[in-house]
C-alpha positions as CSV (number, residue, x, y, z in Angstrom):
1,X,100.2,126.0,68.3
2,X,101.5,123.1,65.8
3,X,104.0,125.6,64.6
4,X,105.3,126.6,68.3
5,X,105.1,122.8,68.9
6,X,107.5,122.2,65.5
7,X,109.7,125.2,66.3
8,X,110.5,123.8,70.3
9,X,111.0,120.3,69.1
10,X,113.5,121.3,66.3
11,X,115.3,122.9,68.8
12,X,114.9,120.3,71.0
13,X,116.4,117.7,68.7
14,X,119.1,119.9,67.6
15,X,120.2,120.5,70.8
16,X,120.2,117.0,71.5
17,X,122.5,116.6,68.1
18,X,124.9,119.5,69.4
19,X,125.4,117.2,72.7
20,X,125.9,113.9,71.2
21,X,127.8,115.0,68.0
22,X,131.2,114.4,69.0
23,X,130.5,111.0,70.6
24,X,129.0,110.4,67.9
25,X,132.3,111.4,65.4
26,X,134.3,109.5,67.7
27,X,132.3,105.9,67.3
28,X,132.6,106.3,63.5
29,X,135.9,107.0,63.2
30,X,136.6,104.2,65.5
31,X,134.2,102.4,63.1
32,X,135.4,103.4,59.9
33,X,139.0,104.0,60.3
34,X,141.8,102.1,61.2
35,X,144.4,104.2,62.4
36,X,143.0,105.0,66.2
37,X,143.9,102.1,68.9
38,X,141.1,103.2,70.9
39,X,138.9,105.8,72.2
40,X,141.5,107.7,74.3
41,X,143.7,107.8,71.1
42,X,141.1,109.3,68.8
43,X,140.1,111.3,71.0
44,X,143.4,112.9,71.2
45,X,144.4,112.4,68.0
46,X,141.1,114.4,66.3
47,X,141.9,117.2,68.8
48,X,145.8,117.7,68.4
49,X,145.0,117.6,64.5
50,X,141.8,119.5,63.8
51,X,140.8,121.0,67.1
52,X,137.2,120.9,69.0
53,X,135.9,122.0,65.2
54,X,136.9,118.4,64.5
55,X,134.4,116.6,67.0
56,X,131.5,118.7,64.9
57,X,132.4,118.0,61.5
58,X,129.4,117.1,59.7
59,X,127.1,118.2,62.3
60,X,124.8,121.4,60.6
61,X,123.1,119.3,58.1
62,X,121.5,116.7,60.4
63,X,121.0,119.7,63.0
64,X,118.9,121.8,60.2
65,X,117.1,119.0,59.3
66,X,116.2,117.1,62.9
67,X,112.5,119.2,62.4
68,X,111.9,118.4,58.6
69,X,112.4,114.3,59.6
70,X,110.6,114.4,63.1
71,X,107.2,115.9,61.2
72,X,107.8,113.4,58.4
73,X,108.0,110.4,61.0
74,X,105.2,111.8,63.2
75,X,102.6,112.7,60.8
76,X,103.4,109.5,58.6
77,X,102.7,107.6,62.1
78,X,99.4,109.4,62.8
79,X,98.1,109.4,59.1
80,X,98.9,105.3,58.7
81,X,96.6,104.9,62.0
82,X,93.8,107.3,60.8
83,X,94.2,105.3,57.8
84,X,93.9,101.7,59.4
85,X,91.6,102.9,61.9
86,X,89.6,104.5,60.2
87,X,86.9,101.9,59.3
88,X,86.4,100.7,62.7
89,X,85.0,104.3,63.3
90,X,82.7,103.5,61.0
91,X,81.9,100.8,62.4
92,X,80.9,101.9,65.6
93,X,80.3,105.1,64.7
94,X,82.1,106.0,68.1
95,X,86.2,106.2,68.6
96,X,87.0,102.8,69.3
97,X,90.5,101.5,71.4
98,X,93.0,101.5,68.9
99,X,94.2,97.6,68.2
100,X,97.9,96.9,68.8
101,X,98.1,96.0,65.4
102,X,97.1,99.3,63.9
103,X,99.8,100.8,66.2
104,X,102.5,98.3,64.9
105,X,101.7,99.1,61.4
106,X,101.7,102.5,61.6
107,X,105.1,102.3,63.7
108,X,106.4,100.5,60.6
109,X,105.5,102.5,58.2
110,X,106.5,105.6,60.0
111,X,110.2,103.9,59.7
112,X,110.2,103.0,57.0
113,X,109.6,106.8,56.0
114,X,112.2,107.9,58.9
115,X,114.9,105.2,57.0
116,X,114.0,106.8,53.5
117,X,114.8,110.6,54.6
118,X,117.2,109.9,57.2
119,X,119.5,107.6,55.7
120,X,120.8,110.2,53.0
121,X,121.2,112.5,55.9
122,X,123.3,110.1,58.0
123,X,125.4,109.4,54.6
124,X,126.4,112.7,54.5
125,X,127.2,113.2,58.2
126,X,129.3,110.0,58.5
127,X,131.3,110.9,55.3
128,X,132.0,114.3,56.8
129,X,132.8,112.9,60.3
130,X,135.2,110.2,58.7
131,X,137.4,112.7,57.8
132,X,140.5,113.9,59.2
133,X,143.3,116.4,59.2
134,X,143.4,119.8,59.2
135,X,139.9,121.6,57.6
136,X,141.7,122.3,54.2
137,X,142.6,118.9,53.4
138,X,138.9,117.4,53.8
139,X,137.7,115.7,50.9
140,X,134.5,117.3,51.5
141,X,133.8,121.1,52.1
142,X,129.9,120.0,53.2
143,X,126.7,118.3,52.6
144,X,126.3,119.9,49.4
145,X,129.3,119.3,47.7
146,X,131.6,116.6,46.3
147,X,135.2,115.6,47.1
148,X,137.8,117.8,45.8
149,X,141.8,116.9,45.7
150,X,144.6,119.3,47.4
């Protein structure tokens, strides 16, 4: 059942990256570049120059890896309060109510584990979404590779 459960929810979350994606493209280039004088305008402009492929640039490698991070976060959370927990149940010998401070803890760790592996992951994605112009003038060809001149 875990591995059903794993499977659903990486489709789940990919899905959910498939939707938002080119939103998403569009707030960083409106972040990061300087050339768009608002929405409306990058919008148009991404689409006249690189086509609907442009709103998914950079997309795949968070997609493929939405799975790999959720576990991480997840079983980081419910290891840190097995962990903390863990000698009150000796205590009482019984499972206690878990204290709002256990949950807080292990909610801060489990970031801290979701910053350390998703932070590369976003890097790469905005990099690749920051780009523009047609698919053969990118300075990068994808999340495994390094900028190469035309």
């Amino acid at each position: 059942m875990p591995l059903l459960e794993f499977v659903a929810g990486s489709l789940s979350g990919a899905l959910g990256i498939v939707v938002g994606h080119p939103i998403d493209t569009v707030k960083v280039r409106l972040q990061a570049l300087t050339q768009y004088n608002g929405i409306v305008h990058c919008v148009v402009q991404t689409y006249c120059r690189e086509g609907v492929r442009g709103f998914f640039r950079g997309m795949a490698f968070p997609a493929l890896t939405n799975g790999l991070v959720n576990s991480l976060v997840f079983g980081a959370y419910g290891n840190a309060l097995d962990v903390l927990s863990q000698s009150r149940r000796e205590e009482r010998g019984v499972s206690p109510s878990v204290p709002a401070l256990h949950v807080y803890a292990a909610g801060a760790f489990s970031g801290l584990v979701q910053v350390l592996v998703a932070a590369p992951i976003d890097l790469i994605k905005v990099r690749l979404q920051g780009q523009t112009g047609q698919a053969g003038q990118a300075g990068y060809r994808g999340p495994c590779t390094v900028p190469y001149s035309s």
